[in-house]
N, C-alpha and C positions, 0 to 999 in steps of 0.2 A: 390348790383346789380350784375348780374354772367353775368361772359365775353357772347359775340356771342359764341365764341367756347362750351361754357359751356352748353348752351341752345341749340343750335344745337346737341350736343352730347346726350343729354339727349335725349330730340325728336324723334331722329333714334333710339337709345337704345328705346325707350318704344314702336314706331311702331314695332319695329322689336320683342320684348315680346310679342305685341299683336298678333302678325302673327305664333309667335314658341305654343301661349297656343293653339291657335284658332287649328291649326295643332293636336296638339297632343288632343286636346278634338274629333277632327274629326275622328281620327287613333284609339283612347282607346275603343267605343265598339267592334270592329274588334277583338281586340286581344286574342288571347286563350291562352297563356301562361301566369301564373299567375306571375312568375319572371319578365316576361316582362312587363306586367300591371305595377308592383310595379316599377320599375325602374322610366316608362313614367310618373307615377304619382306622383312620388320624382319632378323628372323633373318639372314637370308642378307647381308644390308646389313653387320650387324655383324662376322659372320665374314669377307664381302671385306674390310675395315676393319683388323680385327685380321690378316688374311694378310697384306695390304701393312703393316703394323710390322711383321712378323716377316720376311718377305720380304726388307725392305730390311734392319734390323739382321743378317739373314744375310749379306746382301754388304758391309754394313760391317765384317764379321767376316772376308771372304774364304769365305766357307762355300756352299755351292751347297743349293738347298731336293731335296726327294726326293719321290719321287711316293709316296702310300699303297702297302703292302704290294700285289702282286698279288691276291694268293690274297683279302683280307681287302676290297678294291676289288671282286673279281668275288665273293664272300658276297656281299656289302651289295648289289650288282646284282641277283643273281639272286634273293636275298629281296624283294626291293621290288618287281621285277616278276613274280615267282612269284603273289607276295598281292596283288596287284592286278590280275593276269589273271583270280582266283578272284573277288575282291571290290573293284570298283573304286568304290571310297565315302571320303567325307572319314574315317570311323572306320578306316578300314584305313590311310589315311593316318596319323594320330592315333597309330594305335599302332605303326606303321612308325616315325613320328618319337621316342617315347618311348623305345620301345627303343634306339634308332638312339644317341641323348641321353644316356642311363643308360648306356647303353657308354665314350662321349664324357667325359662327367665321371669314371667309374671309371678308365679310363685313363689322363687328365688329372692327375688325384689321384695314381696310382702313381707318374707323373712326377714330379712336385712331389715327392715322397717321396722317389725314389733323385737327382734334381740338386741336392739341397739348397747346393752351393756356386753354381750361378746366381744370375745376379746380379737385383737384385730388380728389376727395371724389365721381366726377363723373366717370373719370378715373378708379378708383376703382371696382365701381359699374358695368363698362363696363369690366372690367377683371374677377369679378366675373362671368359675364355673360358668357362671351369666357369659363369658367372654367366649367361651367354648361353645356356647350353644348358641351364640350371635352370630357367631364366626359361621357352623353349619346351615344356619337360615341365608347365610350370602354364598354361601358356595353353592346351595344346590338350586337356587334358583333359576340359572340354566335350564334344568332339569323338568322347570313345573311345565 
């Protein structure tokens, strides 16, 4: 049986996978640089990756995954197509993604701070994530 920390952790790690793929599937036909394509879709490989561990150790827990907040799902929408109906350019992407990412890891991080009893293999999983979304904040800088 896996601590409440551990189930909670999970949870927000996969709402929040759910929310980074959804993003960047939304952002990828936009893109005209083929460097940047390839980067966002490294990106998005790794986060489907890390969904399904987290996915499945949910139901080996008995636990059901949750979809991203509404309210924080239709932000992130309407930002991304707000700034790209204005400016539809890989730098609008760029910074759409950073921001997006600096969210992603702050939030990440605050987790990891209040689940401290999860167990480390979620732990883990949740550092790889920060590491993924660290990684796209230095790749696409170029970009901004």
């Amino acid at each position: 049986m896996a601590s409440n920390d551990t189930t909670k952790l999970l949870t927000e790690c996969n709402a929040g996978i759910k929310m980074g793929v959804q993003s960047l599937n939304e952002m990828l036909p936009s893109v005209k640089n083929e460097k940047l394509k390839k980067v966002m879709s490294e990106c998005r490989e790794t986060h489907k990756r890390l969904g399904d561990k987290t996915h499945k150790l949910l139901n080996q827990y008995g636990e059901s995954t949750r979809e991203p907040h509404p309210v924080a799902k239709s932000m992130s929408w309407m930002k991304t197509n707000f700034k790209l109906a204005v400016e539809n350019s890989d730098s609008a992407i760029a910074d759409l993604l950073t921001d997006g990412c600096n969210m992603g890891v702050k939030n990440l991080n605050r987790y990891l701070n209040r689940y401290t009893g999860a167990d480390q293999e979620v732990a883990d999983i949740t550092k790889d994530l920060i590491k993924s979304e660290q990684k796209l904040v230095g790749d696409v800088k170029e970009f901004l």
